[in-house]
C-alpha positions in Angstrom: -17.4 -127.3 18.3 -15.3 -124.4 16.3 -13.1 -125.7 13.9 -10.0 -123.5 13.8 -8.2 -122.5 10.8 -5.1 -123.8 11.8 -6.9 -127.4 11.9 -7.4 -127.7 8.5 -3.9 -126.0 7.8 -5.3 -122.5 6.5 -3.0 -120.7 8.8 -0.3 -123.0 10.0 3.1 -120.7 11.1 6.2 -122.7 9.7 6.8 -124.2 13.2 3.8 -126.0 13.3 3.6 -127.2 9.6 4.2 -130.8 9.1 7.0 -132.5 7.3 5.5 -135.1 5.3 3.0 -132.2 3.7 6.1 -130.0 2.3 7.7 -133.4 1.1 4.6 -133.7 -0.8 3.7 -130.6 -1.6 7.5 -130.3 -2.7 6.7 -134.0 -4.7 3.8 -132.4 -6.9 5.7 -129.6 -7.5 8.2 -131.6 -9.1 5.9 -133.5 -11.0 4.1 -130.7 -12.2 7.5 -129.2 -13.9 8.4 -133.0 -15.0 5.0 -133.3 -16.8 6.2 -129.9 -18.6 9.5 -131.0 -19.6 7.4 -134.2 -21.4 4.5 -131.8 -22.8 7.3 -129.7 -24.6 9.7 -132.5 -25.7 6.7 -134.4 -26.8 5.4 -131.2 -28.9 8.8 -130.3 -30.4 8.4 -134.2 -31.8 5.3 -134.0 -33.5 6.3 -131.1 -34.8 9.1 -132.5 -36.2 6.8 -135.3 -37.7 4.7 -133.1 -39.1 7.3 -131.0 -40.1 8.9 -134.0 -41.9 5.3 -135.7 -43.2 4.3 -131.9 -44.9 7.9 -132.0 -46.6 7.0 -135.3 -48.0 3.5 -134.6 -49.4 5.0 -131.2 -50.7 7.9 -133.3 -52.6 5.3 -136.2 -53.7 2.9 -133.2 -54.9 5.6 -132.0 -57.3 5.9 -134.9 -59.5 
C-alpha cells in the first residue's frame, strides 16, 4: 500500500485541512509567545535582583 503525502498531512490544500489541527496548531503558537512573555519578565526580575543584591555588597564593601 502507498502511503500518500496528503495522509500524513505533508500536502494538505486548505480545503482539506482539518479544523481541530489549526486550533492547535494556532494553541502552541500561542503558547510558544506566552512562554516568551514569562522568559523576559522573569529575566528583567532577576536582573533587577541582582541588580539590587550587587548595589548592596558594593555599599556593605565600602564601610
Amino acid at each position: 500500500m502507498l502511503i500518500r503525502p496528503s495522509h500524513i498531512g505533508a500536502t494538505r490544500s486548505p480545503v482539506e485541512r482539518r479544523p481541530e489541527l489549526d486550533f492547535v496548531r494556532q494553541g502552541c503558537r500561542v503558547l510558544r509567545l506566552w512562554n516568551d512573555a514569562v522568559r523576559y519578565e522573569r529575566d528583567a526580575v532577576l536582573d533587577t535582583i541582582f541588580a539590587v543584591v550587587e548595589e548592596r555588597r558594593q555599599l556593605r564593601d565600602d564601610r
